[in-house]
ZATOR-574804 format. One record per residue (C-alpha): residue in one letter; x, y, z. Coordinates in steps of 0.05 Angstrom, whole numbers, padded with zeros to 5 digits, always signed. Layout:
N
AXYZ ...
***
This chain:
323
X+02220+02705-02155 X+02231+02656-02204 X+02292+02705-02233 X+02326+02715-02158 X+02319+02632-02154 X+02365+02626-02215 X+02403+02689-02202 X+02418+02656-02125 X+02442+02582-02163 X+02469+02619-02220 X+02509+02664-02175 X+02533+02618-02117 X+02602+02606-02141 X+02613+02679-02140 X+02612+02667-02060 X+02637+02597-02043 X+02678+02578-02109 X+02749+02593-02080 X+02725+02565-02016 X+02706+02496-02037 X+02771+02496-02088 X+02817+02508-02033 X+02780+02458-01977 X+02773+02517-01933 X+02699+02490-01927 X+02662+02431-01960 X+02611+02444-02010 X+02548+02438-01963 X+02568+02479-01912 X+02597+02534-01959 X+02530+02539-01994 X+02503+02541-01930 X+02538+02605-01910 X+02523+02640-01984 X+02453+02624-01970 X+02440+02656-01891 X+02495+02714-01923 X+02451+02730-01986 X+02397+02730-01935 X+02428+02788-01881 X+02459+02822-01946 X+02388+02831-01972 X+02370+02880-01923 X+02424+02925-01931 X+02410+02935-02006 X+02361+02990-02006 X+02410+03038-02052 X+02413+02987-02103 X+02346+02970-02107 X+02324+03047-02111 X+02375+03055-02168 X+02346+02992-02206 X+02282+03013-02194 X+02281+03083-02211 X+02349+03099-02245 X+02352+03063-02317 X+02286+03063-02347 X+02222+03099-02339 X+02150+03069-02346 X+02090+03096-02343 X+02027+03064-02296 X+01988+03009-02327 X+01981+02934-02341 X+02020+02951-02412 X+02079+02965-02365 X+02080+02907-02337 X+02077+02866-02398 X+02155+02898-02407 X+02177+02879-02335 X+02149+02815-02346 X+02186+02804-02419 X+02256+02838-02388 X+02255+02793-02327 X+02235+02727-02369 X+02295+02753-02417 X+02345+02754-02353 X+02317+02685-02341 X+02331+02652-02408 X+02412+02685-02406 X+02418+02654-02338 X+02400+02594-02354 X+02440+02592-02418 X+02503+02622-02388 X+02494+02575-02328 X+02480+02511-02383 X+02551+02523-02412 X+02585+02529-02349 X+02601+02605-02360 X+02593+02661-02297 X+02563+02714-02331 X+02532+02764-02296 X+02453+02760-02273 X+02455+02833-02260 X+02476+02857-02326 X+02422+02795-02357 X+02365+02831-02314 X+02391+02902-02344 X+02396+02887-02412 X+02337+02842-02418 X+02289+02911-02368 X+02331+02958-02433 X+02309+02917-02487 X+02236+02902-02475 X+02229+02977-02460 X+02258+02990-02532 X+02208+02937-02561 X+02153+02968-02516 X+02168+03035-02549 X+02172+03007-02619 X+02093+02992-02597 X+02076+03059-02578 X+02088+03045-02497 X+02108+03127-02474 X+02166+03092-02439 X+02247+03115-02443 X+02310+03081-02429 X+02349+03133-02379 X+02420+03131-02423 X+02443+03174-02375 X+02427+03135-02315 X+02455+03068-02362 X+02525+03103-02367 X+02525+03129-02297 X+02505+03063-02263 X+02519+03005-02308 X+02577+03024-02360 X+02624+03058-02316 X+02616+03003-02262 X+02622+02947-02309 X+02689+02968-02329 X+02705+03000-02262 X+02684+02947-02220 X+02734+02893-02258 X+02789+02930-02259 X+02792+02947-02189 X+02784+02884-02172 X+02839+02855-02211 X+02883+02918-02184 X+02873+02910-02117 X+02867+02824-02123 X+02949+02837-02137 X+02964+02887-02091 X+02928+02840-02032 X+02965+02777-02050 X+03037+02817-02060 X+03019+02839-01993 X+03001+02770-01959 X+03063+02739-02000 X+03106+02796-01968 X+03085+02795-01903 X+03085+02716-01895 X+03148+02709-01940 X+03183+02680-01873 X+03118+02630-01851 X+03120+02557-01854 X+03077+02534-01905 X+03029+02475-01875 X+03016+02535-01819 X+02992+02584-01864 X+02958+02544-01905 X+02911+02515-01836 X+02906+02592-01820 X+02886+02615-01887 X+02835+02567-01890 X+02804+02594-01825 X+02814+02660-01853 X+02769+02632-01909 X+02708+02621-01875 X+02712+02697-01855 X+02719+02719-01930 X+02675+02671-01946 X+02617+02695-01907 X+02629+02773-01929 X+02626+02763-01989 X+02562+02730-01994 X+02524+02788-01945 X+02557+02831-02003 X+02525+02784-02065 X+02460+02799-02023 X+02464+02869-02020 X+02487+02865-02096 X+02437+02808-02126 X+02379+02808-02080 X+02368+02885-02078 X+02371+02885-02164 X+02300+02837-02155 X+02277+02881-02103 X+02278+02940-02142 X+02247+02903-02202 X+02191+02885-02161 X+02182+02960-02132 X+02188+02974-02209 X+02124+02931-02225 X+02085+02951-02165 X+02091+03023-02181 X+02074+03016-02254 X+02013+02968-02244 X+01991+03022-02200 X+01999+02979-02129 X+02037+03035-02094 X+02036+03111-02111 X+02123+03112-02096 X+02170+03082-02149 X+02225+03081-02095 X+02193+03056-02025 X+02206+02979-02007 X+02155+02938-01975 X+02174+02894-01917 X+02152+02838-01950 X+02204+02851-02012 X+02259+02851-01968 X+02241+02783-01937 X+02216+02756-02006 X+02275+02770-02046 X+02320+02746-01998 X+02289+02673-01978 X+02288+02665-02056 X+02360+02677-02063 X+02380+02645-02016 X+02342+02571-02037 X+02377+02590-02100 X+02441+02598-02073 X+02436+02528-02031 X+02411+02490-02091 X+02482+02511-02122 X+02504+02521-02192 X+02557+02468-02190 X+02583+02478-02269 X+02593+02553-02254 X+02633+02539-02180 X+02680+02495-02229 X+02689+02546-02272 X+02713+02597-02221 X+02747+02548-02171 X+02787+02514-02214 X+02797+02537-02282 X+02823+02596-02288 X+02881+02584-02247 X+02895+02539-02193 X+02874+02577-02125 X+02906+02561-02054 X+02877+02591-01990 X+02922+02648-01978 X+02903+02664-02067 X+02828+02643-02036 X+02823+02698-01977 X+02854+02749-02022 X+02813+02746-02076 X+02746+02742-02029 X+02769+02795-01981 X+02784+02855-02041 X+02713+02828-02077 X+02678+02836-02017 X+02707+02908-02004 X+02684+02925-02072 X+02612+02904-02071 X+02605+02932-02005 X+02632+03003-02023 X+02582+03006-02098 X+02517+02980-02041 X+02527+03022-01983 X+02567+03085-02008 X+02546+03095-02084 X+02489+03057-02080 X+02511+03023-02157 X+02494+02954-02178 X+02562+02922-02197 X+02558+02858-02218 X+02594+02803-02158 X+02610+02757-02221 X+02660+02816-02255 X+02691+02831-02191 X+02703+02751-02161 X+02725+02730-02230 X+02779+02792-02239 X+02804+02787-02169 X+02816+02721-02166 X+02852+02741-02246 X+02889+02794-02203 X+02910+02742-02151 X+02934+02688-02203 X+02976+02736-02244 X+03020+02763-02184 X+03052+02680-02186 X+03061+02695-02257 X+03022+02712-02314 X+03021+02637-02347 X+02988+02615-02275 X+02921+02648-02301 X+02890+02606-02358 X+02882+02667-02409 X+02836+02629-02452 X+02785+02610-02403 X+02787+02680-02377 X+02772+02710-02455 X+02714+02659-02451 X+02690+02700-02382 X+02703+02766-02418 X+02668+02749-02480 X+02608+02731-02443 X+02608+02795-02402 X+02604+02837-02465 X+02553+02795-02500 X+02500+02795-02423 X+02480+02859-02442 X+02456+02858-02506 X+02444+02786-02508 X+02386+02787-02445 X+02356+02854-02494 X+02355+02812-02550 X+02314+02755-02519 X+02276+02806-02473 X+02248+02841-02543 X+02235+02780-02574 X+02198+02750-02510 X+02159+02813-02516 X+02139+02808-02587 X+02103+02748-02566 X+02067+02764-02501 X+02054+02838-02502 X+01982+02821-02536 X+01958+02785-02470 X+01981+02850-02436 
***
């Protein structure tokens, strides 16, 4: 719970960022409609949370388990928080990954019959994590060609006013698709631990109450807002108006929503924001996007994965004894 908190302030920009930085809605009321949006979005995550729980690492029942669910989601905890410190939208789905990877490698190192599914790694977190980005940049330029086509003859104060309506839309579908994304990664953590501590005899059914759980915590996350990170996306790496706003939003949103309800793949929402809104920016011209901020974003991304293992193995080390 305490992970999908900082996962929901950690992750808010990736919702309401280009909203705010274009005045399509004011801060409040944009967190507001992340929040209820994580919430309905969380119910519509079972694929994802079945993959999480069941696709990329294997555990077998007993309180040792759950000393490396405890150590990988305490790892996840630590990146956000470090990530969200230096301003930097890294992803909190690739953090929880990484750190569940790397205290199942210490676990093993300590005799734990556990395995890391590499298989199940490359399927559903490799190929996505390069997929996911450069669709969205792809289709971020081909949806703002469009719009700049199709309104090429519109008066500009007019479409600006619509646009900004248009917003609020976007706005909203992308945050039901962060909740089917963000929410349904905790959910299948916390499947994941009740299996292995022997609370349910399935490693893939969801309780009720997980659904409702994960969701209310994500969503107080999102509404407490992860202001440094919303600056970041909204206004730094390039300088977003509505129309670049509703583009960037609208392809995310079809992105996230295609990985959670058709492939059932947990994509990360800060990969696919960040390189639409890239995609967007560079169809002005390729000097509108601030490169160097952006190699900050991509740097980051590299380093989640590995970075969450590295503090997951080392939280490990120091609290598998009480397991």
């Amino acid at each position: 719970m305490i992970f999908d908190y900082t996962n929901g302030f950690h992750d808010a920009a990736n919702a309401i960022a280009t909203s705010i930085s274009t005045r399509a809605l004011t801060p409040r009321v944009a967190l507001g409609i992340a929040a209820i949006g994580n919430f309905i979005g969380a119910h519509f995550g079972a694929k994802v949370a079945k993959t999480v729980g069941s696709g990329l690492v294997t555990l077998p029942q007993g309180t040792a388990s759950l000393g490396i669910v405890f150590a990988g989601v305490v790892g996840a905890i630590g990146w956000n928080l470090l990530t969200w410190y230096f301003g930097i939208p890294s992803s909190s789905s690739h953090a929880l990954f990484g750190g569940l990877v790397g205290a199942t490698l210490a676990g093993v190192a300590f005799g734990i019959d556990a395995t890391v599914l590499w298989s199940g790694i490359w399927k559903n977190i490799i190929i996505p994590m390069v997929a996911s980005p450069v669709a969205g940049f792809i289709l971020g330029a081909i949806m703002m060609t469009a719009i700049m086509w199709i309104f090429r003859r519109g008066h500009p104060g007019k479409l600006n006013r619509g646009f900004r309506i248009a917003q609020t839309i976007s706005a909203v579908a992308m945050s039901i698709g962060h909740g089917m994304q963000d929410a349904a990664k905790t959910m299948g953590i916390i499947v994941l631990a009740l299996y292995v501590g022997g609370y349910q005899s399935s490693a893939t059914h969801i309780p009720e109450w997980v659904f409702y759980s994960s969701a209310t915590m994500l969503a107080l996350g999102t509404y407490a807002g992860g202001w440094r990170i919303i600056r970041t996306l909204g206004r730094k790496i390039i300088d977003l108006g509505p129309a670049e706003g509703f583009a960037a939003e609208t392809v995310a949103s079809a992105v996230l929503y295609y990985n959670a309800l058709v492939l059932g793949a947990p994509i990360s929402t800060t990969h696919t924001i960040t390189s639409a809104i890239m995609g967007v920016g560079a169809t002005k011209k390729l000097s509108a996007v601030r490169w160097g901020v952006a190699g900050n974003i991509v740097t980051a991304w590299v380093l989640t994965f590995p970075g969450a293992a590295v503090l997951a193995s080392v939280i490990y080390l120091l609290t598998h004894w009480v397991f």
